[in-house]
PDBQT receptor file of N, H, CA, C and O in Angstrom, charges set to zero:
ATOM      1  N   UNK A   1      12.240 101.822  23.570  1.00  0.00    +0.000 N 
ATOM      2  CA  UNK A   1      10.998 102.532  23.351  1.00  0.00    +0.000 C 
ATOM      3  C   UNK A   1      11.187 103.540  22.227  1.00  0.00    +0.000 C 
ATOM      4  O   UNK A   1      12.248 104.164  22.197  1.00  0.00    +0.000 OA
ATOM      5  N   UNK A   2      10.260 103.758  21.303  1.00  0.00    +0.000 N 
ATOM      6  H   UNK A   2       9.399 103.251  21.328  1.00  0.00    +0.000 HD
ATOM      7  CA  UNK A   2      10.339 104.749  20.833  1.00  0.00    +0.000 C 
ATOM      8  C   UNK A   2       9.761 105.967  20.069  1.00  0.00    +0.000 C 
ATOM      9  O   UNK A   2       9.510 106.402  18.945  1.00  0.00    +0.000 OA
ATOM     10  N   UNK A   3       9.685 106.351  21.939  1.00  0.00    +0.000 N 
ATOM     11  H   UNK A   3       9.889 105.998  22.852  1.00  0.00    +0.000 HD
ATOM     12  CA  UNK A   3       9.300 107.584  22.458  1.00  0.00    +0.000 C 
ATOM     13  C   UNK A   3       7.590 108.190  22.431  1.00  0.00    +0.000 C 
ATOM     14  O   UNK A   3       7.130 109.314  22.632  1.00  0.00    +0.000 OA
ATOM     15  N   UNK A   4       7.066 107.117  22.150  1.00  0.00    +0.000 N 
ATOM     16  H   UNK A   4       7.441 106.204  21.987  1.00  0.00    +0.000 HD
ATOM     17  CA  UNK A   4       5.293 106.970  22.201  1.00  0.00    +0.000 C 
ATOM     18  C   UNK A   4       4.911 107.142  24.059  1.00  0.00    +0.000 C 
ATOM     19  O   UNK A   4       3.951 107.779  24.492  1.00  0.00    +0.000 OA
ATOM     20  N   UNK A   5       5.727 106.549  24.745  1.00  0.00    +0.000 N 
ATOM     21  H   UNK A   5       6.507 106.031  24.393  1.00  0.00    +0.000 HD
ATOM     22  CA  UNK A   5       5.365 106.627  26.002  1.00  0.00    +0.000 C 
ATOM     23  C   UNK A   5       5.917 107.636  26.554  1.00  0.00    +0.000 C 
ATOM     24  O   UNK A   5       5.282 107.960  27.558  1.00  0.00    +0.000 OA
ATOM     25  N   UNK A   6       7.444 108.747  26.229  1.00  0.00    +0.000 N 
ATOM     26  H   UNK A   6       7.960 108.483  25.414  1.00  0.00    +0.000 HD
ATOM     27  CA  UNK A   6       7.375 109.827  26.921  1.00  0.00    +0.000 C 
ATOM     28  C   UNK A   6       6.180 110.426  26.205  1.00  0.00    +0.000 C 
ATOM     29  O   UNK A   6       5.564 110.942  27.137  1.00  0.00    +0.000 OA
ATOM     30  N   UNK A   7       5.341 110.712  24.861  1.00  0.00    +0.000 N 
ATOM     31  H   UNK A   7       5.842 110.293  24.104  1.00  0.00    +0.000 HD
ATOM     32  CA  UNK A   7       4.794 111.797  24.474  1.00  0.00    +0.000 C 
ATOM     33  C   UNK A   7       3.106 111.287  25.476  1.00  0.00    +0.000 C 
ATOM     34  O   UNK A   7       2.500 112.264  25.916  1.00  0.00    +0.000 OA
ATOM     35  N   UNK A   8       2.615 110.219  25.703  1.00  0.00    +0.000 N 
ATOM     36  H   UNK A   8       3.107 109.426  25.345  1.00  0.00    +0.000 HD
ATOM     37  CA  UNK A   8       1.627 109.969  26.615  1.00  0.00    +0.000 C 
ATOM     38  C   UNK A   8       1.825 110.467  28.080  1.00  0.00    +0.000 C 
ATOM     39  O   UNK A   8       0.976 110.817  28.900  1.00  0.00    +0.000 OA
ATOM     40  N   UNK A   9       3.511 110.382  28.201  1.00  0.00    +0.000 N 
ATOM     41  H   UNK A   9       4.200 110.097  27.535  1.00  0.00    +0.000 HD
ATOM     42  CA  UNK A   9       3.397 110.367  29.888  1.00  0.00    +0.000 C 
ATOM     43  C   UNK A   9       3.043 112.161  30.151  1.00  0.00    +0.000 C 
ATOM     44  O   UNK A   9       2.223 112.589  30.962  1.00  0.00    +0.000 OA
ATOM     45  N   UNK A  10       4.152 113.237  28.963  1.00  0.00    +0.000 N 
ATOM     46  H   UNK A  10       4.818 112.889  28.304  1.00  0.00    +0.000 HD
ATOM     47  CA  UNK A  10       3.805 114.568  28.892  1.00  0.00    +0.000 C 
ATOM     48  C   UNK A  10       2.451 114.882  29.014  1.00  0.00    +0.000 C 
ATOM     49  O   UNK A  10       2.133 115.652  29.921  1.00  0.00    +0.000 OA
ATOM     50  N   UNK A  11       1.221 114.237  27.950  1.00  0.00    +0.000 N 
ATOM     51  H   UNK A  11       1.479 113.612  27.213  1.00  0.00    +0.000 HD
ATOM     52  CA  UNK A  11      -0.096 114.734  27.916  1.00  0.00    +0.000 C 
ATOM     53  C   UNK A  11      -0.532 114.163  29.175  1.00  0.00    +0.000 C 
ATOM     54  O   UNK A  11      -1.259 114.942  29.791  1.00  0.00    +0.000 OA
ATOM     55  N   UNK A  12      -0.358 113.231  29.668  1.00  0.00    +0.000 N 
ATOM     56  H   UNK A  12       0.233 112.598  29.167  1.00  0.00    +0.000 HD
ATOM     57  CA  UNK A  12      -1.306 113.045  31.529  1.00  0.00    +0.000 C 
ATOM     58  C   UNK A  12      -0.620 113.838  32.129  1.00  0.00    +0.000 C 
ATOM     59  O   UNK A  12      -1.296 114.383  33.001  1.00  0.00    +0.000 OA
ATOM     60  N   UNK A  13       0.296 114.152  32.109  1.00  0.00    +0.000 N 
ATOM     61  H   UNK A  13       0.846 113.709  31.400  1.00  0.00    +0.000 HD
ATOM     62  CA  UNK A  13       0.983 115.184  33.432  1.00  0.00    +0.000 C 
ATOM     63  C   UNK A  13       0.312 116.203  33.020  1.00  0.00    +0.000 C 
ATOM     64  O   UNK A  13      -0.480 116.691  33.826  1.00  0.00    +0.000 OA
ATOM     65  N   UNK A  14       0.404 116.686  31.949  1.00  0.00    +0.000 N 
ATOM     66  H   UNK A  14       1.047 116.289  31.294  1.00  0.00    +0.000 HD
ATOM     67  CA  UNK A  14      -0.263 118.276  31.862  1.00  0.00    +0.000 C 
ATOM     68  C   UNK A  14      -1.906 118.317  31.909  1.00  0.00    +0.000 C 
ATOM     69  O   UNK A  14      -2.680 119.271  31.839  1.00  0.00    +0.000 OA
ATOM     70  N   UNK A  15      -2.093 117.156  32.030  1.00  0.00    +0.000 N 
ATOM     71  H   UNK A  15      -1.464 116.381  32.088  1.00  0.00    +0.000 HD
ATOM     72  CA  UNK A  15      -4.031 117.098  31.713  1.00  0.00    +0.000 C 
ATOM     73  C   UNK A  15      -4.093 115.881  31.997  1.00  0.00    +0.000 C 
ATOM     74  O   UNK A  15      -4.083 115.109  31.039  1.00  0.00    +0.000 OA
ATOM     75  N   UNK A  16      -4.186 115.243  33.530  1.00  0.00    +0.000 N 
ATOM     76  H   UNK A  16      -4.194 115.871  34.309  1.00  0.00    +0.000 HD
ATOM     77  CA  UNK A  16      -4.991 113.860  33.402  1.00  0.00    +0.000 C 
ATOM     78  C   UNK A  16      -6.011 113.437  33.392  1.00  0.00    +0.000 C 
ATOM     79  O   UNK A  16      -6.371 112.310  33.728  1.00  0.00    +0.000 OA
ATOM     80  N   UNK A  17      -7.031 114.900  32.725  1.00  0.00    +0.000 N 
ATOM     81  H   UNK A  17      -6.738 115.817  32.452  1.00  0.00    +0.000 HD
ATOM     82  CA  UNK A  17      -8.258 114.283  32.345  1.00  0.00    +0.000 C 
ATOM     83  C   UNK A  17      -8.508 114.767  30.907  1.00  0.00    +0.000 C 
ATOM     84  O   UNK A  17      -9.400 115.407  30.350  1.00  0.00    +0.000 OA
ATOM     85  N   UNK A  18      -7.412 114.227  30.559  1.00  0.00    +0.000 N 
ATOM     86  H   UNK A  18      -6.688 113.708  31.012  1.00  0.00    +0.000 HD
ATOM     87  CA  UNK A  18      -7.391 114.347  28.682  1.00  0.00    +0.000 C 
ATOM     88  C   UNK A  18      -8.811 113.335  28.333  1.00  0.00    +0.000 C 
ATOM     89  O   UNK A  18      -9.601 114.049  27.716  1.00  0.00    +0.000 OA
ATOM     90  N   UNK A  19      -9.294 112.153  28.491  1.00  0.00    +0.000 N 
ATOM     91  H   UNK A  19      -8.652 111.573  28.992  1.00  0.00    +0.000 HD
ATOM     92  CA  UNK A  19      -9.899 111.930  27.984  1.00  0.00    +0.000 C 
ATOM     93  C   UNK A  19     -11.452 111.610  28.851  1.00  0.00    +0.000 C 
ATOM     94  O   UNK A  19     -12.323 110.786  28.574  1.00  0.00    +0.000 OA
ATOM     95  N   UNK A  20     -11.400 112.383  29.724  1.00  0.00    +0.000 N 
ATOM     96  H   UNK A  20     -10.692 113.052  29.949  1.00  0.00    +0.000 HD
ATOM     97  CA  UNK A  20     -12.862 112.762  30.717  1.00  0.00    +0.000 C 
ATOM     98  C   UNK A  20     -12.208 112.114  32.265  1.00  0.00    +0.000 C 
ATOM     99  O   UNK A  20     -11.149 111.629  32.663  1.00  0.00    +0.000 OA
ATOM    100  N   UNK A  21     -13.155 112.351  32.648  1.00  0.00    +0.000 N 
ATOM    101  H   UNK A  21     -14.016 112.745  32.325  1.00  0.00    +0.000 HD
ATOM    102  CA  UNK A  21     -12.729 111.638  34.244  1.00  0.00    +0.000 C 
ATOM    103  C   UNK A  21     -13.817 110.536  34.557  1.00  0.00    +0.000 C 
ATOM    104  O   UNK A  21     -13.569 109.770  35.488  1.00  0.00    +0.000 OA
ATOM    105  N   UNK A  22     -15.119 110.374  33.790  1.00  0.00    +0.000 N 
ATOM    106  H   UNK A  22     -15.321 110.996  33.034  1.00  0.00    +0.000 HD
ATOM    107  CA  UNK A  22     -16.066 109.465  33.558  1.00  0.00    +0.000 C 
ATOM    108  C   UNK A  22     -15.293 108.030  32.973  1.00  0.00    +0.000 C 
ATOM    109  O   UNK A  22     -14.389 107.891  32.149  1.00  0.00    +0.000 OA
ATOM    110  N   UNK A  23     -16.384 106.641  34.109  1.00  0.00    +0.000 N 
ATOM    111  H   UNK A  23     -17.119 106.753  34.779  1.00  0.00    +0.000 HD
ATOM    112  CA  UNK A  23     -16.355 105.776  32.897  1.00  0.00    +0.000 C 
ATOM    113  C   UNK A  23     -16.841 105.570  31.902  1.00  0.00    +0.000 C 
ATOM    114  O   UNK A  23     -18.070 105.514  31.854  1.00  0.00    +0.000 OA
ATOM    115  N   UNK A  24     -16.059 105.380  30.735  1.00  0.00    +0.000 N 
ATOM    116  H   UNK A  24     -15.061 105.426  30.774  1.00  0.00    +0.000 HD
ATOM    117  CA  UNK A  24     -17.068 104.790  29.088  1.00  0.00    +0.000 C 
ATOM    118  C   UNK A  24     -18.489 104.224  29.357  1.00  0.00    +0.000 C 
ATOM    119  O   UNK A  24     -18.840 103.271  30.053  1.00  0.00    +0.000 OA
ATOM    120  N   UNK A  25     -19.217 105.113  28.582  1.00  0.00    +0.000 N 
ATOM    121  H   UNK A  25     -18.931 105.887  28.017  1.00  0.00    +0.000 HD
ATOM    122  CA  UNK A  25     -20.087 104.000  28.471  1.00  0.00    +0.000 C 
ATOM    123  C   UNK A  25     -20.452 102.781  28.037  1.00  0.00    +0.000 C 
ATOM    124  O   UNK A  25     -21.608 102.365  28.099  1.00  0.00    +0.000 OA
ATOM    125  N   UNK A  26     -19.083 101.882  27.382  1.00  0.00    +0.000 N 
ATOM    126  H   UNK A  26     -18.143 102.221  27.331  1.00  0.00    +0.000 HD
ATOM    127  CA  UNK A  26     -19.090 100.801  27.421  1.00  0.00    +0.000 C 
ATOM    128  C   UNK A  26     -19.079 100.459  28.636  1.00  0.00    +0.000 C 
ATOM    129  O   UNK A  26     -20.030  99.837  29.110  1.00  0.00    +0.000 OA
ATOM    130  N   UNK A  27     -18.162 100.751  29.260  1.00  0.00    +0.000 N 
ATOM    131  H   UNK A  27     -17.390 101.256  28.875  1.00  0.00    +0.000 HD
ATOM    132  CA  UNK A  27     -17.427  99.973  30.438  1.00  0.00    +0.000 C 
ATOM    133  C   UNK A  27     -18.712 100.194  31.640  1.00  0.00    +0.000 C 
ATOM    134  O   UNK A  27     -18.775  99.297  32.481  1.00  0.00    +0.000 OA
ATOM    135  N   UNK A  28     -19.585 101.177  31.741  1.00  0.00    +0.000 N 
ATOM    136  H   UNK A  28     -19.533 101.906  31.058  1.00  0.00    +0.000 HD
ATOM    137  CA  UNK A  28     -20.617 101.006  32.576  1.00  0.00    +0.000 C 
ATOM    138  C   UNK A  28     -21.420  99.981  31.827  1.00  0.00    +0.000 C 
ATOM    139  O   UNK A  28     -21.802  99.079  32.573  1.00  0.00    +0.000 OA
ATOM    140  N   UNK A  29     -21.791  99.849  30.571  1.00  0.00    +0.000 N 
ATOM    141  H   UNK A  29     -21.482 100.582  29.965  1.00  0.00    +0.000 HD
ATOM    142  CA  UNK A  29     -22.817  98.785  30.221  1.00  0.00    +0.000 C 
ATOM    143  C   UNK A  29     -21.917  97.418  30.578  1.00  0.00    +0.000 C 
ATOM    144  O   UNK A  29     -22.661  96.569  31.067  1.00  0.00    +0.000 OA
ATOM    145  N   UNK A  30     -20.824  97.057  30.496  1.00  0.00    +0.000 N 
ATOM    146  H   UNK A  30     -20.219  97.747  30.099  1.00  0.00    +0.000 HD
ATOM    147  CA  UNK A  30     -20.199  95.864  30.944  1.00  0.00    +0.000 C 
ATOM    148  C   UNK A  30     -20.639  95.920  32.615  1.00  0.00    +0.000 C 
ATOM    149  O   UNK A  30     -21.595  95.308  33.091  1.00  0.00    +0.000 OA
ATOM    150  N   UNK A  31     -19.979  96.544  33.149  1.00  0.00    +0.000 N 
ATOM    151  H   UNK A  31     -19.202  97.042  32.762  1.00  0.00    +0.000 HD
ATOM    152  CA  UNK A  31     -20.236  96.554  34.900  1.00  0.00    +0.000 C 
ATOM    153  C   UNK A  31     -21.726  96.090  35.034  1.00  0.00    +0.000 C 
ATOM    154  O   UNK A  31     -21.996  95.087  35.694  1.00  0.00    +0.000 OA
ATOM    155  N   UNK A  32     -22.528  96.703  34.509  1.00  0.00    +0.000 N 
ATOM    156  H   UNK A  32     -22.308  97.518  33.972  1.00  0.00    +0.000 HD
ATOM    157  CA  UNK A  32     -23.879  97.003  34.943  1.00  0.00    +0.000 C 
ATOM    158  C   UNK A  32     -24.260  95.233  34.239  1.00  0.00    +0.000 C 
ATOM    159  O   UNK A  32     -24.893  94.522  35.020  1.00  0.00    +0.000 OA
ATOM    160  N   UNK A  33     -24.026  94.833  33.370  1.00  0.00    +0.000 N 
ATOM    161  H   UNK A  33     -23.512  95.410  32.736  1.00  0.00    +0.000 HD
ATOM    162  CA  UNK A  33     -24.255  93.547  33.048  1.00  0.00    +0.000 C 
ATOM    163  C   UNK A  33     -23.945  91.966  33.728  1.00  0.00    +0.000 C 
ATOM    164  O   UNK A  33     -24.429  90.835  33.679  1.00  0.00    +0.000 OA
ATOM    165  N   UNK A  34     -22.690  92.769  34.453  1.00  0.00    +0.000 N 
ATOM    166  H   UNK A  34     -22.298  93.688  34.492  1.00  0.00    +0.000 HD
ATOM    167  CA  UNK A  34     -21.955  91.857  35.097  1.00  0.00    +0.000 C 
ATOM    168  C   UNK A  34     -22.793  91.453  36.323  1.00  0.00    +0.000 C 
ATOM    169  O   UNK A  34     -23.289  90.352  36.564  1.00  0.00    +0.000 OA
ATOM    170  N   UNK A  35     -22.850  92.755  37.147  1.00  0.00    +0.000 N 
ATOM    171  H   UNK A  35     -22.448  93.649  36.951  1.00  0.00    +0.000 HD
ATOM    172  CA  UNK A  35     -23.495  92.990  38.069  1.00  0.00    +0.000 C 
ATOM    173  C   UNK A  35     -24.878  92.112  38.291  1.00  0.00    +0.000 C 
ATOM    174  O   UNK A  35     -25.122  91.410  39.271  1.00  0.00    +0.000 OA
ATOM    175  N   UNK A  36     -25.720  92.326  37.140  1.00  0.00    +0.000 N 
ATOM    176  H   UNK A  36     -25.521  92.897  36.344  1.00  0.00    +0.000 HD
ATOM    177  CA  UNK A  36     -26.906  91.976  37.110  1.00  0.00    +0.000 C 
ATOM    178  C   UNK A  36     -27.041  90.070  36.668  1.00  0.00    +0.000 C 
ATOM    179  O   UNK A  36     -27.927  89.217  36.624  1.00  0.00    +0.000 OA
ATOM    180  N   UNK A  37     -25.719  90.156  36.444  1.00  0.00    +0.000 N 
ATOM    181  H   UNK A  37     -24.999  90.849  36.480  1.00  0.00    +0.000 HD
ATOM    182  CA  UNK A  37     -25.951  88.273  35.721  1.00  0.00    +0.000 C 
ATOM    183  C   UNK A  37     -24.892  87.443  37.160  1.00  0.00    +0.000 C 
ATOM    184  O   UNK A  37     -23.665  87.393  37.239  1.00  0.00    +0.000 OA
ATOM    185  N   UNK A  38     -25.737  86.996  37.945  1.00  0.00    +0.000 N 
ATOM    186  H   UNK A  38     -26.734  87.036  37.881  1.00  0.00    +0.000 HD
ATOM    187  CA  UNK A  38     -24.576  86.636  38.936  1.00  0.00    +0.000 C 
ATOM    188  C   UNK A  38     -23.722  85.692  38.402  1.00  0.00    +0.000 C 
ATOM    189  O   UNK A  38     -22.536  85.489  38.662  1.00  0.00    +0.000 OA
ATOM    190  N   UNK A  39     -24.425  85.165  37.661  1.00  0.00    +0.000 N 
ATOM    191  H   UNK A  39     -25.389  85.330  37.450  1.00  0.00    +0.000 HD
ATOM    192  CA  UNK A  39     -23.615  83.695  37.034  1.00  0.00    +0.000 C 
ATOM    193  C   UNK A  39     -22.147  83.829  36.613  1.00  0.00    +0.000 C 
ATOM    194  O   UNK A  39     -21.492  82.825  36.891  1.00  0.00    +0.000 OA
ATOM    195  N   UNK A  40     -21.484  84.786  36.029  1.00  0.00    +0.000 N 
ATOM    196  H   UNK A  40     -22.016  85.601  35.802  1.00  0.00    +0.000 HD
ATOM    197  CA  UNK A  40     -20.607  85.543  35.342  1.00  0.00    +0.000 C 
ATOM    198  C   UNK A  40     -19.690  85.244  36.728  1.00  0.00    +0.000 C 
ATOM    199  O   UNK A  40     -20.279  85.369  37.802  1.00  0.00    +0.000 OA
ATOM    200  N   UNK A  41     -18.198  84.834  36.740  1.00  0.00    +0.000 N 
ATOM    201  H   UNK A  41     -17.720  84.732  35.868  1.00  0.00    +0.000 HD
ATOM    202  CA  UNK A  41     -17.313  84.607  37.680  1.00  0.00    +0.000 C 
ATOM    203  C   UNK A  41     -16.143  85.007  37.158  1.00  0.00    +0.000 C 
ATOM    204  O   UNK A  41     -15.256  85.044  38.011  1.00  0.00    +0.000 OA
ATOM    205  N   UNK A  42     -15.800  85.325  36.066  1.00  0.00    +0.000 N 
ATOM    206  H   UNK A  42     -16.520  85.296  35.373  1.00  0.00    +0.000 HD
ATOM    207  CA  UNK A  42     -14.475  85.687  35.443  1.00  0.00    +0.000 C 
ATOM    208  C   UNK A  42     -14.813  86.361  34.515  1.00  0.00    +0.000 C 
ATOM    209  O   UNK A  42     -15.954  86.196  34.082  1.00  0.00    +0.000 OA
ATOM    210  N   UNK A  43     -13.868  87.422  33.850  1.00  0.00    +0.000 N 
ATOM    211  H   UNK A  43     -12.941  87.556  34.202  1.00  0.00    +0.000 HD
ATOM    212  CA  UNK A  43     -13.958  88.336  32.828  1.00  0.00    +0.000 C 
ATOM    213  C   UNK A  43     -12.136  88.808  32.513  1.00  0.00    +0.000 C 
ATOM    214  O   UNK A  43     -11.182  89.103  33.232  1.00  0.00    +0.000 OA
ATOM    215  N   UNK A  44     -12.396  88.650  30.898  1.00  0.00    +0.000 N 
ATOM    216  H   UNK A  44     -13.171  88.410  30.314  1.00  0.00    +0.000 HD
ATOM    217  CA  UNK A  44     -10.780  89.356  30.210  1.00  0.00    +0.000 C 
ATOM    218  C   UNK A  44     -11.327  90.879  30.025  1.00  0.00    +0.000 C 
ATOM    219  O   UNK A  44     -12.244  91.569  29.581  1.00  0.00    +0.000 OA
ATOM    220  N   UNK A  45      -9.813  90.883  30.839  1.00  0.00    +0.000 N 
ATOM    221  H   UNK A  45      -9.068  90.322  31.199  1.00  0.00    +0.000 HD
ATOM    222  CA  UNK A  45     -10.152  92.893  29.651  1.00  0.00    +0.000 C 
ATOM    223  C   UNK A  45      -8.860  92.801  29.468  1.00  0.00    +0.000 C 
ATOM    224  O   UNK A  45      -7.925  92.567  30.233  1.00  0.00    +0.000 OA
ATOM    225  N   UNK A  46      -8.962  93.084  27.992  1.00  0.00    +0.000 N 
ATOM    226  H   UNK A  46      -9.722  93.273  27.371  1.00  0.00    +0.000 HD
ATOM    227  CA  UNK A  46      -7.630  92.937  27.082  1.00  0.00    +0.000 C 
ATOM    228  C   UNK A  46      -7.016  94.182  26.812  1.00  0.00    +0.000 C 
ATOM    229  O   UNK A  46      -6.501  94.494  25.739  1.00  0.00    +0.000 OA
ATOM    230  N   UNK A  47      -7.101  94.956  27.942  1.00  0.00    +0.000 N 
ATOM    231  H   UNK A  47      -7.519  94.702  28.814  1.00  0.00    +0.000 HD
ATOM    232  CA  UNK A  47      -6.558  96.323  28.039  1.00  0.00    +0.000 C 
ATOM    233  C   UNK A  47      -7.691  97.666  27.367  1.00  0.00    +0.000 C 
ATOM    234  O   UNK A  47      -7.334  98.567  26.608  1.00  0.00    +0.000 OA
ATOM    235  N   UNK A  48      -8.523  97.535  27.693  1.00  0.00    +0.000 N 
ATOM    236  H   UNK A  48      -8.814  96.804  28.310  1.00  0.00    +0.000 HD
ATOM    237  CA  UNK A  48      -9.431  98.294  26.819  1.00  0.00    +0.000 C 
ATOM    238  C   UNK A  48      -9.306 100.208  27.464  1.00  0.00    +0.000 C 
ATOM    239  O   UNK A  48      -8.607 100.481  28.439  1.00  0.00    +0.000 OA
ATOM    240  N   UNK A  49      -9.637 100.652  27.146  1.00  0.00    +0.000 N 
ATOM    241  H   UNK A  49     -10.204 100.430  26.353  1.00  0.00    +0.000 HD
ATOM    242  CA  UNK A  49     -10.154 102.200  27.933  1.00  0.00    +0.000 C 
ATOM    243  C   UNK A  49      -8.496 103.012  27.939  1.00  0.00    +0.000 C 
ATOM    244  O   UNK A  49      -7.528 103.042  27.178  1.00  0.00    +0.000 OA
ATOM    245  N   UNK A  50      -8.902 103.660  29.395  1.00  0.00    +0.000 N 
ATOM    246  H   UNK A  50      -9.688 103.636  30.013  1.00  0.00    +0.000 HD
ATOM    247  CA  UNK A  50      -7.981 104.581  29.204  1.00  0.00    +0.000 C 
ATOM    248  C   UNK A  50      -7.343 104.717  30.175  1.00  0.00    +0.000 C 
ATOM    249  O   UNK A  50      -6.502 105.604  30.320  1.00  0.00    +0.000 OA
ATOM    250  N   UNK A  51      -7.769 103.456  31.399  1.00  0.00    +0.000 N 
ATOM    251  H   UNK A  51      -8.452 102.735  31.282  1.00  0.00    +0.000 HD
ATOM    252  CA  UNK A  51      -7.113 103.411  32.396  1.00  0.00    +0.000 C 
ATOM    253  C   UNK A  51      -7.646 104.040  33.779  1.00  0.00    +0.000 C 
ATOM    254  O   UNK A  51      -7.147 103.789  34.876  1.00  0.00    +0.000 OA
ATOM    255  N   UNK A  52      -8.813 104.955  33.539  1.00  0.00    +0.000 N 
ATOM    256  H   UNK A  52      -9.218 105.159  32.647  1.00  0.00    +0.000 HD
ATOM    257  CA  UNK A  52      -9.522 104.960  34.608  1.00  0.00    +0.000 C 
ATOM    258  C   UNK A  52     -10.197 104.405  35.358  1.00  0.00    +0.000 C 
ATOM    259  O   UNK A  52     -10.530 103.265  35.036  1.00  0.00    +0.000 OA
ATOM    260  N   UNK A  53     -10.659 104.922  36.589  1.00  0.00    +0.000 N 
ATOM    261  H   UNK A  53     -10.388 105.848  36.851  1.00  0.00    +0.000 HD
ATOM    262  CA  UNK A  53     -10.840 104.170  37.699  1.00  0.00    +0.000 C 
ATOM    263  C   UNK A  53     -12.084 103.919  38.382  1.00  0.00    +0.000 C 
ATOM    264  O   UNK A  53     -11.891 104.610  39.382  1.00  0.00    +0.000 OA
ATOM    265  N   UNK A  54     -13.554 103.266  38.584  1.00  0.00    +0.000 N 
ATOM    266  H   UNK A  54     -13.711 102.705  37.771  1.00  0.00    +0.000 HD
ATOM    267  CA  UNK A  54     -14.864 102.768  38.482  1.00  0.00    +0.000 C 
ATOM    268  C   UNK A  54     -14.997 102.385  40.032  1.00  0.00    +0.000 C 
ATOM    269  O   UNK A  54     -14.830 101.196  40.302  1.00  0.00    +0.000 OA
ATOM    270  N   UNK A  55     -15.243 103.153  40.937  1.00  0.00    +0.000 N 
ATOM    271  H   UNK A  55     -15.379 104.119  40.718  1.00  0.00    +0.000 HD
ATOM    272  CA  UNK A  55     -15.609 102.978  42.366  1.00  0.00    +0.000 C 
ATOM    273  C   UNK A  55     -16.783 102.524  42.318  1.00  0.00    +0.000 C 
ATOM    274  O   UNK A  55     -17.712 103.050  41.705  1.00  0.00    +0.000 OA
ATOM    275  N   UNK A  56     -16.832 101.467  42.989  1.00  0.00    +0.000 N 
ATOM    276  H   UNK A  56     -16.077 101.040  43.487  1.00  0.00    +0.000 HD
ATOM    277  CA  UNK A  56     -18.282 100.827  42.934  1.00  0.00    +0.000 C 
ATOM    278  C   UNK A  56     -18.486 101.287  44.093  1.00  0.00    +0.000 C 
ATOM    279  O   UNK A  56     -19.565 101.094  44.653  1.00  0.00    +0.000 OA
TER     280      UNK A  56
């Protein structure tokens, strides 16, 4: 490694809501699309966001 992931792991420990505690509003317009199209049975997420967490 080098050293990109200790300087990420420092900023969440000291602030793990460096980048809000909300989901994106992408990621609600995806949900909310999904939701609404039953047809839809599979979906990639190619790592997108920031790793937060969307309680339905």
């Amino acid at each position: 490694m080098n050293g990109e992931a200790e300087i990420w792991d420092k900023v969440y420990k000291s602030d793990n809501a460096f980048f809000g505690e909300e989901p994106s509003n992408f990621a609600l317009f995806c949900f909310n699309y999904i939701k609404t199209n039953k047809h839809i049975k599979k979906i990639l997420d190619l790592g997108t966001g920031h790793g937060r967490l969307y309680n339905v």
